[in-house]
C-alpha positions as CSV (number, residue, x, y, z in Angstrom):
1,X,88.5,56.0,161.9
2,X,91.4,54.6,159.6
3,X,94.2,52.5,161.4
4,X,96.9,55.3,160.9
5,X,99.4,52.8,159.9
6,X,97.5,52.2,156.4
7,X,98.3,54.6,153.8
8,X,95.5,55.6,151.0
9,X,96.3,56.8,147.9
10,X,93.3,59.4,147.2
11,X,94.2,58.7,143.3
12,X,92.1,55.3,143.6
13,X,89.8,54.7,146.4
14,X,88.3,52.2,145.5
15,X,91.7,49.4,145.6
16,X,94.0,51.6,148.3
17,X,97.9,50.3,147.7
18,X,99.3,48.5,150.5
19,X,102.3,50.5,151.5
20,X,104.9,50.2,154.3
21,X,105.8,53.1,156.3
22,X,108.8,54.4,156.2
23,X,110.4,54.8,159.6
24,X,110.8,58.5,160.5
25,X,114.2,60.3,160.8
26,X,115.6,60.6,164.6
27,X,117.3,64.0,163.8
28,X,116.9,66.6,160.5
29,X,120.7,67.1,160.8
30,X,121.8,66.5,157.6
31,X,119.0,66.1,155.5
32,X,117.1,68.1,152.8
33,X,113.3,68.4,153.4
34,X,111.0,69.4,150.2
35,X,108.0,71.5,150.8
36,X,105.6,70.6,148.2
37,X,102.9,73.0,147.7
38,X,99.7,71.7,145.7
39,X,98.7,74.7,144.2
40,X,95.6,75.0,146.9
41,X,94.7,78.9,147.4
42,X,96.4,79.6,150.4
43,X,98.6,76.6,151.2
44,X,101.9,79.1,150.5
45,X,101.3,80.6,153.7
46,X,101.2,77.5,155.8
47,X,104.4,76.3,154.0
48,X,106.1,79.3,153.7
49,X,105.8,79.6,157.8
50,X,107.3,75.4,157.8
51,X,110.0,76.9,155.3
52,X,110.8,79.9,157.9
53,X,111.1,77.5,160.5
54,X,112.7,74.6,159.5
55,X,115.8,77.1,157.8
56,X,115.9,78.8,161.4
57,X,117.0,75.4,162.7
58,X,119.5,75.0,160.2
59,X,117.4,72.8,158.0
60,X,117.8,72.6,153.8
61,X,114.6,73.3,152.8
62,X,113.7,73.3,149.0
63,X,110.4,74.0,147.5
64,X,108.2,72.7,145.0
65,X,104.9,73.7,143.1
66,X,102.6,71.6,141.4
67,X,100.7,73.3,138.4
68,X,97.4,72.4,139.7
69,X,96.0,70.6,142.3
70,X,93.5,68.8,140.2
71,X,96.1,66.2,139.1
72,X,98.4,64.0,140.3
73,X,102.1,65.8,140.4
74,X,103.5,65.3,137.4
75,X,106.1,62.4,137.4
76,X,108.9,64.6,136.0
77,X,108.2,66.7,139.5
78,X,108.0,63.7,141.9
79,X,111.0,61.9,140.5
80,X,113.3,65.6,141.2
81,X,111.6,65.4,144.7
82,X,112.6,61.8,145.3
83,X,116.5,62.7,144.0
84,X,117.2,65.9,145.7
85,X,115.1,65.2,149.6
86,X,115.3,62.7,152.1
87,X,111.4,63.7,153.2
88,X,108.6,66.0,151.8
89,X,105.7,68.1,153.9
90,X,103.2,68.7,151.2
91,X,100.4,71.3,152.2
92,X,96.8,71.4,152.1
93,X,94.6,74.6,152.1
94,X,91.4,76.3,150.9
């Protein structure tokens, strides 16, 4: 099992980037979470619950969509993510 404090970029197995972790937030107060949904059959309902639940707390919550989830996220879509949230819950589904 992977050490969970190594991240691996699934873009390029074969040389994983070396990446610090960022230290998590104590509180959501304040911040503006993205919901990133990959375009996977079914991953709107897992993030759409997320979305429900993190507003009901008082949370800003804004959402995103990949066009496929064959390819990276376009760079034009990661670089609005990266202005407008502090973090980002991206989904997985099938």
């Amino acid at each position: 099992m992977n050490d969970p404090g190594i991240l691996l970029d699934p873009t390029a197995e074969r040389s994983p980037a070396a990446r610090a972790l960022l230290a998590r937030p104590a509180a959501l107060d304040g911040l503006t979470v993205g919901i990133l949904d990959i375009s996977k059959a079914r991953g709107n309902v897992f993030l759409d619950r997320i979305d429900e639940l993190l507003q009901a707390r008082g949370v800003a919550v804004k959402r995103y969509r990949k066009p496929t989830f064959t390819r990276p996220a376009p760079t034009s879509l990661t670089q609005t993510i990266a202005a407008e949230c502090d973090l980002v819950v991206e989904g997985l589904a099938d």
